[in-house]
C-alpha positions as CSV (number, residue, x, y, z in Angstrom):
1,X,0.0,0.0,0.0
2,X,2.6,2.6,1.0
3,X,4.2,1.8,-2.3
4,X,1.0,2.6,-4.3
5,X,0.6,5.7,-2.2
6,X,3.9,6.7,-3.1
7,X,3.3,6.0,-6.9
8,X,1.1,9.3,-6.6
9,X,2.8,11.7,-4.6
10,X,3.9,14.7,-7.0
11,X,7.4,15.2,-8.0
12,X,8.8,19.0,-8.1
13,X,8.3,19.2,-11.8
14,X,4.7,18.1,-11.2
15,X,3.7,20.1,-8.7
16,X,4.9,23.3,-11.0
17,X,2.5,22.2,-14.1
18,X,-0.5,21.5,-11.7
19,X,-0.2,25.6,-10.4
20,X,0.5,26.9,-14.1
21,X,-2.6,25.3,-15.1
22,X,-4.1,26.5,-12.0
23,X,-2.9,29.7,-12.8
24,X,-4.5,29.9,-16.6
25,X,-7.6,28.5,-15.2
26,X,-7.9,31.4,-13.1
27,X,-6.9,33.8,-15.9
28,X,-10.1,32.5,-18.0
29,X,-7.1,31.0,-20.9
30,X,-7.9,27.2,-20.4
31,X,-11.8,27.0,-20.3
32,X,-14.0,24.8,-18.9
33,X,-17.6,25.6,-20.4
34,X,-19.6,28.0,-23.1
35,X,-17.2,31.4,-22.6
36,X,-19.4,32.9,-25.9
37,X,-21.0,36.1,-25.8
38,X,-25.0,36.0,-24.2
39,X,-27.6,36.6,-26.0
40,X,-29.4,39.3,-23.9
41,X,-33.4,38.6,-23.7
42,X,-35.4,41.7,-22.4
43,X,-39.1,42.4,-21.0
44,X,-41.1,45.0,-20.1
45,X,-42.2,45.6,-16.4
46,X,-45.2,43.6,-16.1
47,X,-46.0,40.2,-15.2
48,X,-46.8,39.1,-18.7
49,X,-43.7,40.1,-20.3
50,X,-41.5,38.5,-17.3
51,X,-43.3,35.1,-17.5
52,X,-42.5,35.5,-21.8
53,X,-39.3,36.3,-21.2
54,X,-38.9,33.4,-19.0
55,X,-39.9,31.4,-21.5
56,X,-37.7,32.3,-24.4
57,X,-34.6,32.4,-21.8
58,X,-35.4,28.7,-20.6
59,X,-35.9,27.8,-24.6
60,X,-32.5,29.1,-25.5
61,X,-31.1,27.8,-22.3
62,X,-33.0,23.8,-22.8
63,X,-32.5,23.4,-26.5
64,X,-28.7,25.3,-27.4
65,X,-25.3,25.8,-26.0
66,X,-26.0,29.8,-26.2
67,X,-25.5,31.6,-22.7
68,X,-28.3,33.8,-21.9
69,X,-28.3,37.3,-20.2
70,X,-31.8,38.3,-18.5
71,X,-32.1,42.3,-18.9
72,X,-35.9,42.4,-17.2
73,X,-38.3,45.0,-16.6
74,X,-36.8,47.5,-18.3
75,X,-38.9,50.8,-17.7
76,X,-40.1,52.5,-20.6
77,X,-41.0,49.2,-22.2
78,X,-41.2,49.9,-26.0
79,X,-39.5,53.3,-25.7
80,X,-36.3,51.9,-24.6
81,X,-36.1,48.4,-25.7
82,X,-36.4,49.3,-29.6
83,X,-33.8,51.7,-29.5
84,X,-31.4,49.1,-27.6
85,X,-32.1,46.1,-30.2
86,X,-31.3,48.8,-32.9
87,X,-27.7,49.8,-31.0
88,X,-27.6,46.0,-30.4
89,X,-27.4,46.1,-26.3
90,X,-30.4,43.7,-26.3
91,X,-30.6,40.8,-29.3
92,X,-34.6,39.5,-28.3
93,X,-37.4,40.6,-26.9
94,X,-41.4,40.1,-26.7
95,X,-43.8,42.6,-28.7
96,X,-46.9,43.0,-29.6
97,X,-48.8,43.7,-33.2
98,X,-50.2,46.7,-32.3
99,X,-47.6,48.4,-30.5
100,X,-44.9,47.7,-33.0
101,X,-47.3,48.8,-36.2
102,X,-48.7,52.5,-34.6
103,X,-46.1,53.3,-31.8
104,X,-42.6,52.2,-33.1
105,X,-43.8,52.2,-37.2
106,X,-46.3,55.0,-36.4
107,X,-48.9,53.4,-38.8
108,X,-52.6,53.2,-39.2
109,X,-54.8,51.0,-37.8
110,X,-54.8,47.9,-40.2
111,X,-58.0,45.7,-39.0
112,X,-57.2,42.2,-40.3
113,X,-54.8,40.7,-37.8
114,X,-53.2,38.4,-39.8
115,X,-52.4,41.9,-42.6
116,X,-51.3,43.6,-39.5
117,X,-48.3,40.9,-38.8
118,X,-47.2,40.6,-42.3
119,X,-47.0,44.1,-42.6
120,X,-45.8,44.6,-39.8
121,X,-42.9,41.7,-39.9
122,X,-41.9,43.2,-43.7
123,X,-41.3,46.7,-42.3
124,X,-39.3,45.5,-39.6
125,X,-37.0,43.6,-41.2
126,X,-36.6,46.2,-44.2
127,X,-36.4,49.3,-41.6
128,X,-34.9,48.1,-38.7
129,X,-33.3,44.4,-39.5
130,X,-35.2,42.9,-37.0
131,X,-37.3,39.7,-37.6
132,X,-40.1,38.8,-36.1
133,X,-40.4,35.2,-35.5
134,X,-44.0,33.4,-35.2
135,X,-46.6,34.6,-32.8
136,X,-47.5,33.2,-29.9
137,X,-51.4,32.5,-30.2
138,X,-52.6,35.2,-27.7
139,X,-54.1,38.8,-28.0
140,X,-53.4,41.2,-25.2
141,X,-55.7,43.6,-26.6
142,X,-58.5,46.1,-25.1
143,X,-61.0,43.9,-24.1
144,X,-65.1,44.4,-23.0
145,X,-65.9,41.9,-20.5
146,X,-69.4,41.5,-18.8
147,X,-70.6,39.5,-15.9
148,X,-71.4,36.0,-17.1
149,X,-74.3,35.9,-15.9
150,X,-75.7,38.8,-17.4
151,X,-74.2,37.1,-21.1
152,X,-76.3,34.0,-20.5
153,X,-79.5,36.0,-19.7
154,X,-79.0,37.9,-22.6
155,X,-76.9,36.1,-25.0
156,X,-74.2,38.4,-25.3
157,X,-71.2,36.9,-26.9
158,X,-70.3,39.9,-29.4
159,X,-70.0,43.6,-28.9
160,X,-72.5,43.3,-31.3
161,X,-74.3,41.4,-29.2
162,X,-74.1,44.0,-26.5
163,X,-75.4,46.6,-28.6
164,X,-78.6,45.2,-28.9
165,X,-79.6,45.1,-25.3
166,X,-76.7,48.1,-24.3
167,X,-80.2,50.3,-23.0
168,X,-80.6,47.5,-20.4
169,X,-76.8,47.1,-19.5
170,X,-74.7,49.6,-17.3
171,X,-71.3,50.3,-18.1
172,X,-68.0,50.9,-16.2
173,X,-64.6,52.6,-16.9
174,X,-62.0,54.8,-16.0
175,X,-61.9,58.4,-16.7
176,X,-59.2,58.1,-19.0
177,X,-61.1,55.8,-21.3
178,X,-64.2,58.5,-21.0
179,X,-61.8,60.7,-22.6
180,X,-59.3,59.1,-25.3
181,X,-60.2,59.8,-28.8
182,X,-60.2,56.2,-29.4
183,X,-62.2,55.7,-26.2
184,X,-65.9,55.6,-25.1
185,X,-67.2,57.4,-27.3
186,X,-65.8,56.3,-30.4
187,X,-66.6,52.9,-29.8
188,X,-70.0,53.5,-28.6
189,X,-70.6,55.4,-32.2
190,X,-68.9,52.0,-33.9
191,X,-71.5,50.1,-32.2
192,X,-74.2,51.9,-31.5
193,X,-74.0,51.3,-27.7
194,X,-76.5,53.5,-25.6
195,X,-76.1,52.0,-22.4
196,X,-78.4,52.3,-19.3
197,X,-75.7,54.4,-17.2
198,X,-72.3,54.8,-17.6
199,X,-70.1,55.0,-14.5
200,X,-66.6,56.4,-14.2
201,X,-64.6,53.7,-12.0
202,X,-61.5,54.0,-10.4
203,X,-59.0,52.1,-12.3
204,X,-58.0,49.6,-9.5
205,X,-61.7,49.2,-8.3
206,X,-62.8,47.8,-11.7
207,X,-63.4,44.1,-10.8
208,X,-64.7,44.7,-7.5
209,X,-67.3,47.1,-9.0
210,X,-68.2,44.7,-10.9
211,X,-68.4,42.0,-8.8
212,X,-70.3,43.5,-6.5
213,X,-72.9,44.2,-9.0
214,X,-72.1,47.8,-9.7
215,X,-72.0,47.7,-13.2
216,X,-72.4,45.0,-15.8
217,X,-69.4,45.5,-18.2
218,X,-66.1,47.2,-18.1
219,X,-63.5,48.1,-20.4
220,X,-60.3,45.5,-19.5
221,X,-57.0,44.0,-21.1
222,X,-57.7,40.7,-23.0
223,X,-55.9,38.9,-20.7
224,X,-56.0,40.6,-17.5
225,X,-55.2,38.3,-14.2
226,X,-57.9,39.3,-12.5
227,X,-60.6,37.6,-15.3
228,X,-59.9,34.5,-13.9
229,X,-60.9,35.6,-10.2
230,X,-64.0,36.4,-11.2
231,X,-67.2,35.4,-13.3
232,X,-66.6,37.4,-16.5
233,X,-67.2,36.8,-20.0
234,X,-64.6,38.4,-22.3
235,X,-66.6,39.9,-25.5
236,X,-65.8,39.4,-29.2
237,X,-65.0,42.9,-30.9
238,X,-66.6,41.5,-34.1
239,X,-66.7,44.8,-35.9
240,X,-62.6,45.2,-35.1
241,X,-62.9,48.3,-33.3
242,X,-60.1,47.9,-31.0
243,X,-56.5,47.2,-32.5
244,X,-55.1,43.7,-32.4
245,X,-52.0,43.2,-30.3
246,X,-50.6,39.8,-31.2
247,X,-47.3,38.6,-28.8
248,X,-44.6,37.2,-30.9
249,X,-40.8,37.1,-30.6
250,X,-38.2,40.0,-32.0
251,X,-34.9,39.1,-32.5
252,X,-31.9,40.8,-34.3
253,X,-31.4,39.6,-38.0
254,X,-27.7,39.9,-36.9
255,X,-27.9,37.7,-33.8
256,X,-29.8,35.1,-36.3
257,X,-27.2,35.1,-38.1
258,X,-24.9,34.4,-35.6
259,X,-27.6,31.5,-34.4
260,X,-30.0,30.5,-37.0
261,X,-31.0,27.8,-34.5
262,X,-32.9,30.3,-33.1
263,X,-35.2,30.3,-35.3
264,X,-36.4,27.1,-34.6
265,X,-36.3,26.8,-30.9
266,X,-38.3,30.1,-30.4
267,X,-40.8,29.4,-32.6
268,X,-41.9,26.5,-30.6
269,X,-44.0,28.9,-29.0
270,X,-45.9,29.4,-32.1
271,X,-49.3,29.2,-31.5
272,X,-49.0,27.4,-28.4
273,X,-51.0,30.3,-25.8
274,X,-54.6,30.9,-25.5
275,X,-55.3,33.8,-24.3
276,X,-57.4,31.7,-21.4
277,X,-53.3,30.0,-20.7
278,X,-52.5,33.7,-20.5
279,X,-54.9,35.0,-18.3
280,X,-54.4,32.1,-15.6
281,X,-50.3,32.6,-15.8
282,X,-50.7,36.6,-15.4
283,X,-52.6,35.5,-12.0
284,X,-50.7,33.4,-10.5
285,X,-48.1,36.1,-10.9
286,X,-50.1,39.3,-10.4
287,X,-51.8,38.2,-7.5
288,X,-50.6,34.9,-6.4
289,X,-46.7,36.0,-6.3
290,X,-45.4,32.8,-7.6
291,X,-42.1,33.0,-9.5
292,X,-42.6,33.7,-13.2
293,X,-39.5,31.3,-13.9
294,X,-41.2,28.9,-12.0
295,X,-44.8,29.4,-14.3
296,X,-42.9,29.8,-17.7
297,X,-41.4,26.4,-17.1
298,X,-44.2,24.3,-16.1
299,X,-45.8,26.0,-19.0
300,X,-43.3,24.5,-20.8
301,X,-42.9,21.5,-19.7
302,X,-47.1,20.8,-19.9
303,X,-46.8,21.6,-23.9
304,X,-43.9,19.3,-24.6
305,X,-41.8,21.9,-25.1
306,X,-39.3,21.5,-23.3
């Protein structure tokens, strides 16, 4: 035994190789994983965008070799994220249709969604050299919803719908949307709503009002947290009043480039979000405080795809 022992005991020369390599190992000259430059993945600061941006990290990180760098919440949202993918900073990102077509573009209302995100994907990539991969399935648009009771009394499924019975319905919104030029009143001309009463509601007292029998309908985000806490019926805006806002993935043409795999393991979200998934996943965040990593992946892992 003590000869086998000394079998392994380091001679001089030995003992100077191991701290060299040490010492290069410490210097970052000998590597020992993926040393290639993140991509950085941004959100905006709200539950939605943190729980997508989860799941296009987790993507990257489950199905390539590329390091990923988190740059979440980023204040401003649209303002300052397009101008950092453009001074490459930030290589991919969640949007939405309708922001990227009248905010960044500065475009008119195009009413087909499906128009919308080809035009929209064209001028990108011809202005900006950013591609937009497939979209997600969900539309995190301006939403009517109604108490669902009320709908099955009534039969309200439509805005349409709505407009036929609006002088037995009462209706509830913030002041702000009482006085937007593509507010209240220019969707109640669209329609022809002439509700009952129309009640100016806090912003943050919304649901509750509703609940509590207040009003029937409110104005709301398509898919809102809170729908799924209560017994509300989210309306179809059959006459495409309201602008679609369709979540898909942006990415720099030059970081595809670099990565065409990309391509492929992003758009396995394609299609793969109703905007009923959506709602539930903005809850638990919003008002459950679970960990958006943490929903993202089961997500995930529920579809297959990861």
């Amino acid at each position: 035994m003590e000869n086998l022992k000394a079998s392994f005991r380091p001679t001089k020369k030995k003992a100077v190789v191991l701290v060299l390599l040490m010492a290069l190992l410490g210097m970052g000259l000998i590597g020992c994983g993926n040393d290639e430059d993140p991509v950085v993945v941004a959100s905006k600061p709200h539950a939605e965008q943190y729980i997508l941006g989860e799941m296009i990290s987790i993507l990257i990180e489950e199905h390539t070799d590329i390091p990923v760098e988190r740059n979440f919440g980023i204040g401003g949202g649209t303002s300052n994220i397009h101008p950092a993918m453009l001074s490459g900073e930030i290589d991919i990102y969640p949007e939405y249709t309708g922001t990227s077509w009248m905010f960044v573009l500065n475009e008119d209302l195009i009413e087909d969604p499906d128009e919308l995100y080809e035009a929209t994907k064209a001028a990108y990539e011809e202005e900006f050299e950013l591609q937009w991969l497939d979209l997600y399935g969900f539309n995190n648009t301006y939403a009517l919803a109604i108490d669902e009771d009320i709908a099955e009394e009534y039969g309200i499924y439509t805005y349409s719908d709505l407009a036929e019975v609006s002088g037995e319905i009462t209706f509830g919104a913030e002041y702000d949307f009482y006085e937007r030029d593509d507010g209240f009143d220019a969707l109640a001309a669209h329609y022809g709503f002439d509700f009952q009463r129309e009640v100016e509601l806090d912003i943050g007292l919304k649901y509750q009002a509703i609940d509590q029998g207040e009003v029937d309908v409110i104005n709301a985000f398509s898919t809102d947290g809170l729908l799924s806490a209560y017994n509300l019926r989210v309306l179809e805006d059959d006459l495409f009043f309201f602008p679609s806002y369709y979540a898909g993935t942006i990415i720099r043409m030059e970081t595809l480039e670099q990565h065409p795999e990309l391509e492929e393991v992003l758009n396995r979200l394609a299609d793969s979000i109703t905007d009923e998934e959506m709602i539930e996943m903005n809850y638990r965040v919003e008002e459950e405080n679970e960990d958006p990593e943490a929903v993202a992946r089961e997500f995930l892992e529920e579809k297959g795809l990861i």
